[in-house]
N, C-alpha and C positions, 0 to 999 in steps of 0.2 A: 454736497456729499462727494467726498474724492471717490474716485472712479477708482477700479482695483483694474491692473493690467494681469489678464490670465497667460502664462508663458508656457513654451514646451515643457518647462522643469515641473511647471503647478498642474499640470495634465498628467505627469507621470507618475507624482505622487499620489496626487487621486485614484488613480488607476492602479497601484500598489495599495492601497489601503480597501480600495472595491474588492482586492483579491484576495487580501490576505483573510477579509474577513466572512467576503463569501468561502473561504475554505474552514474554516472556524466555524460557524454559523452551520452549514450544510453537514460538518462534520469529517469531510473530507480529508481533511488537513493528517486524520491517523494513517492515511494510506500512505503517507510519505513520511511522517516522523513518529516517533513514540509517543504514548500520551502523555508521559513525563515532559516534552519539550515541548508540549503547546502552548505552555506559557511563557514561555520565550517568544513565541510567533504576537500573544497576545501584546506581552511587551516590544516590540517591534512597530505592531500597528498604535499605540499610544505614542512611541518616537516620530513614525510617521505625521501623524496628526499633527504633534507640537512641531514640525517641519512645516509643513505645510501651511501652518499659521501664522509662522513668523515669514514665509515665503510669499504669502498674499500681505499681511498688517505691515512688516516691518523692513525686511529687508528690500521693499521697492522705496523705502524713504532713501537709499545708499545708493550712491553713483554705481549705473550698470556698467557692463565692457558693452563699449561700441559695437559688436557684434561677436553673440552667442555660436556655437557651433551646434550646427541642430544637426548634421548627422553623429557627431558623434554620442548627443543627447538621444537620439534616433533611434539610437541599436537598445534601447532601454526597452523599447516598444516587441523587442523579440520575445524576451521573456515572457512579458505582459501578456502577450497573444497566445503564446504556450499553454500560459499561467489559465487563461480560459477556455480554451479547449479543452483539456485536462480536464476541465471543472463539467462540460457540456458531455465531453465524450468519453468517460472513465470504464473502462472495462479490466475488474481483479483477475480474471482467467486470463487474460491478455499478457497481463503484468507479469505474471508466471510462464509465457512461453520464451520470456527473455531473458529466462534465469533457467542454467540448469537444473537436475532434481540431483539435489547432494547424496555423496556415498555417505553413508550412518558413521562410518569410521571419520568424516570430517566434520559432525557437528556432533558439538560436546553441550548441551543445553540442560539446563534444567529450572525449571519455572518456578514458582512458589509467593505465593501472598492472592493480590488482587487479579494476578493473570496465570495462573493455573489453568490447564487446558487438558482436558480430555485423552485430545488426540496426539499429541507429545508425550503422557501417558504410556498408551499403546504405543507409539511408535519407539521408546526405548524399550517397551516391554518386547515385543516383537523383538531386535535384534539382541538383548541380552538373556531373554530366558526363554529357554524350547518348550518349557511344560504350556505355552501361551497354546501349544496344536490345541484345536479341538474349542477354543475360547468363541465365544458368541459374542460379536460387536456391534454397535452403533455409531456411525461416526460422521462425519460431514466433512465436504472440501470440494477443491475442482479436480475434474477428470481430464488428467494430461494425460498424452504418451508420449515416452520420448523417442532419441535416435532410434532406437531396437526395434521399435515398434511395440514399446510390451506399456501398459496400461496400467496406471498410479492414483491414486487419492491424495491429494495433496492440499500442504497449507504455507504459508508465508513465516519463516522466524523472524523478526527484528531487534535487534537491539539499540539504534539509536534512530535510524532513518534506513529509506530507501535504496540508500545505496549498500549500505551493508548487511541487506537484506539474504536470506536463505532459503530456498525451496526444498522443503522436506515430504516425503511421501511412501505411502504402502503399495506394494503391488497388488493388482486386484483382477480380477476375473469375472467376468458373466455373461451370456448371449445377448449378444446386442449393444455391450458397452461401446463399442464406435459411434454409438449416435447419443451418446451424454457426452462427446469429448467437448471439452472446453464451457461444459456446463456447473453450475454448482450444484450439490446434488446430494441428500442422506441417502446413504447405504444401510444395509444389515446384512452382517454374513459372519462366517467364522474361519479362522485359522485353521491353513492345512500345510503341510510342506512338500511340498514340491520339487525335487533336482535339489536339494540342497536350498532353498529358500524357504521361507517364512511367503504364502501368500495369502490375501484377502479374498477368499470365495464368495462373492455376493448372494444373498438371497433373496435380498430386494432393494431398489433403487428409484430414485423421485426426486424428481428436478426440484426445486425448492429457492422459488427466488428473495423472498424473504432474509432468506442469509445475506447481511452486506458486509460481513467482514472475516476475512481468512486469516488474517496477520495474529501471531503467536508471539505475545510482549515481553521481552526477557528483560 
């Protein structure tokens, strides 16, 4: 039986294929792309494989170069190590404190089909129509504040991935929200205005860890 020689290159592909699918698999993978493009990542992890195969079967039949460069093969291992972390240690509130919360005048959204949301809903209702005072809500998302100090409900827009991702959110109010900050959480409360704004008056509030997903699919 010929011996198969395992090399830095056939390590790293394995290790790209362990990831891409533990994020697929776990479901993870929406947190960074749309659900539209997970089939591309699918596609991806089948090129890998058929790489990988002809990297152990075939291409060690073909004269090697005398000497590989393993660090520069090396730095592939950064990603990789990212790549699981990420996967071990994922926190969506987190993800949100490293995205502003958008003025309403900068996202122009609107949802329709299989990702229809709720809270996109209200939240253009909220800045386009005043009669919303006095409205009794239900809603869900994480509890940021930002620079000001003033206190938000918020959710995730994407449109194609992570990076062009949006933080959208209501201002909100109740005794004691500083200790839901950074939590996920359903609300109830209604519409009042205040100094010239639109705010979320809670009436009751409950951590709700159950929700795993904030992100709004456009």
């Amino acid at each position: 039986m010929k011996k198969i020689n395992i090399s830095l290159w056939t390590c790293i592909l394995i290790g790209l294929i362990m990831l891409f699918t533990s994020m697929v698999v776990s479901g993870k993978i929406i947190f960074l792309l749309h659900p539209r493009m997970v089939i591309m990542v699918e596609a991806a992890i089948v090129a890998l494989i058929l790489l990988l195969i002809y990297d152990l079967f075939y291409k060690q039949k073909r004269v090697r170069h005398k000497r590989d460069s393993k660090l520069s093969m090396g730095i592939f291992f950064i990603p990789l190590l990212s790549g699981f972390i990420f996967l071990n240690n994922f926190d969506l509130s987190g993800i949100m404190y490293n995205k502003p919360i958008e003025e309403h005048d900068h996202v122009h959204v609107h949802v329709h089909g299989d990702y229809e949301d709720q809270f996109l809903d209200v939240y253009n209702r909220i800045h386009h129509d005043k009669e919303v005072v006095g409205t009794n809500l239900e809603v869900n998302g994480a509890i940021i504040k930002n620079s000001k100090g003033e206190y938000f409900i918020t959710k995730i827009i994407m449109a194609c991935c992570a990076a062009d991702s949006q933080v959208i959110g209501l201002k909100c109010y109740t005794e004691g929200i500083e200790d839901y900050l950074g939590k996920i959480c359903k609300v109830k409360g209604d519409i009042r205005l205040v100094s010239g704004e639109m705010v979320l008056y809670i009436s009751k509030i409950e951590k709700d860890d159950e929700i795993k997903n904030l992100y709004i699919y456009r």
